[in-house]
N, C-alpha and C positions, 0 to 999 in steps of 0.2 A: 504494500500500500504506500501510498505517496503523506506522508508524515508531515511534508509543510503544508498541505493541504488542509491536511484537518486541523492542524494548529491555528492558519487562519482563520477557519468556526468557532475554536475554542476563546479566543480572544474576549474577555471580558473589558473594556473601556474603548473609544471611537478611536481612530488612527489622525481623526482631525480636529483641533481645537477650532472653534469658530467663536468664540469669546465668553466674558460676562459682561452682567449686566450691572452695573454697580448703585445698589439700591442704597437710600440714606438710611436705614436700621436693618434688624436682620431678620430676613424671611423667617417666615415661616410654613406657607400657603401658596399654589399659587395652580390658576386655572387661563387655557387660551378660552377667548370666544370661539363661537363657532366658525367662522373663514381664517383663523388664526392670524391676524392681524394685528388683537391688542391681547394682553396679556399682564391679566389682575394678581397682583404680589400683597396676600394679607401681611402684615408685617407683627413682631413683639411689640412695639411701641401703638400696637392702636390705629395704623394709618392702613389704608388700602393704595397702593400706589398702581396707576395703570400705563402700562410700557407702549408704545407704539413699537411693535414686534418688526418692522420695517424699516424704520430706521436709527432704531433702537433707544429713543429718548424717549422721557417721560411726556406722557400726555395729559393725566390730572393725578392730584394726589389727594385725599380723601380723610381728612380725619374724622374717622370712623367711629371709633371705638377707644376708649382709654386703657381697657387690657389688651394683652393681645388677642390676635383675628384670628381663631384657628382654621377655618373653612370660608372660600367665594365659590361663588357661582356666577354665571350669562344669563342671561334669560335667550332665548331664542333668537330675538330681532337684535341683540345687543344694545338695547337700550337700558336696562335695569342688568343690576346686579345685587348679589343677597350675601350680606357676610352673616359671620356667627362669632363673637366671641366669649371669651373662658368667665365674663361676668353673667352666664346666661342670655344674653339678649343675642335677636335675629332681627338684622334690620337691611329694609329695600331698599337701594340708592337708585337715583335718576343719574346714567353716569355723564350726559352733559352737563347739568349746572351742579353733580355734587350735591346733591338736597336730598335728607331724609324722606322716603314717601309710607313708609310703614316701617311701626318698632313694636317689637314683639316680645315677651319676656318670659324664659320657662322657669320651673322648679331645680336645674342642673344643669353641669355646663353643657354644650353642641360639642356631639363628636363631627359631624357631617350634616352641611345644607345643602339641597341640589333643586332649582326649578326644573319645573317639568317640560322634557325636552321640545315639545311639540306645543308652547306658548298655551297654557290655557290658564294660565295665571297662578298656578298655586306649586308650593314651595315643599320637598318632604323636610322635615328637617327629625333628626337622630339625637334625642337628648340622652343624656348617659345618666344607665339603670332604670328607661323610662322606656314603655313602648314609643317608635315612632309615629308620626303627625305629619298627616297634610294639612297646610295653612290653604284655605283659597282666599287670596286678598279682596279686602270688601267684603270677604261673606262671613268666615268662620272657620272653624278646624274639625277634623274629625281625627279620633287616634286611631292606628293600626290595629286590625283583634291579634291579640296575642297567640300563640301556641296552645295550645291543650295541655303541654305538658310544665307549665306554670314558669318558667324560663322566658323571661324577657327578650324580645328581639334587641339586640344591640347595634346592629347594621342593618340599613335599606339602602337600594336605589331604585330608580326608574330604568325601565329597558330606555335603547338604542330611540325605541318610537313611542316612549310613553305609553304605549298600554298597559303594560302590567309591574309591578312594583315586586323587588326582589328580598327580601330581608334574612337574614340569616344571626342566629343566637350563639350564645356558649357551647353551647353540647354540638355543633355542627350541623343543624337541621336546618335547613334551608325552605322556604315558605314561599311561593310564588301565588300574588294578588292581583287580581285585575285593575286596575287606575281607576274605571269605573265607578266600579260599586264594590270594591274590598273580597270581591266573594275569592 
């Protein structure tokens, strides 16, 4: 067998540096939109900073939140974006003028926030040791039903197309829900 060949697959790090980005605090977070274009940096310090991925400067910067940001999200059209930070709160931003447009407060911090891919306004978001919640903005919330087996979902997402909602617990059982109606 040819041995530099398969070394080359083996390679764990790129063969090409194509740079950083040098953020003013340190990441912690960080999510493209969807054409990957801009690219949202939750930061320790509180701030949501958004990169123009093109030509690599900063295009707004957000103070967001005064703990750190653990999780952002896109909304679909790239007009909104949804942090979450370790003070419990989940809040909307409008990301041209930077303006709170909904703030939201759980009982524990956010592991993960994710709008739903396919724009229909509503938000899952992962509170830890809580089932998760979809928010739908302007209406209300409904929480995920739990397992049967009394073991808290700890993780969700939405599929690829928004239909159906994926959650997976402690014990490794994995629970797939419709977006719908939860069935």
């Amino acid at each position: 067998m040819n041995l530099e060949l398969l070394e080359s697959f083996g390679q764990n790090y790129p063969e090409e540096f194509d740079g950083t980005l040098d953020c003013i605090s340190r990441a912690v977070t960080c999510t493209f939109n969807r054409k990957g274009t801009l690219l949202a940096v939750g930061c320790n310090d509180g701030r949501v900073v958004i990169w123009d991925f093109l030509t690599r400067g900063i295009a707004k910067i957000i103070s967001a939140h005064v703990h750190p940001v653990c999780s952002v999200s896109w909304s679909r059209d790239g007009r909104r974006l949804v942090s979450a930070c370790t003070d419990n709160t989940v809040t909307v931003w409008h990301v041209l003028s930077g303006e709170c447009q909904h703030r939201y407060r759980f009982p524990s911090p956010i592991l993960k926030v994710q709008f739903c891919p396919r724009g229909r306004g509503s938000i899952l978001v992962c509170p830890l040791k809580h089932a998760p919640v979809v928010v739908t903005l302007d209406e209300g919330h409904r929480v995920l039903p739990v397992d049967d087996d009394g073991d808290l979902n700890i993780i969700a997402t939405f599929d690829r197309r928004g239909r159906y909602i994926y959650t997976g617990n402690a014990r490794g059982r994995v629970l797939v829900l419709q977006a719908s109606d939860f069935k």
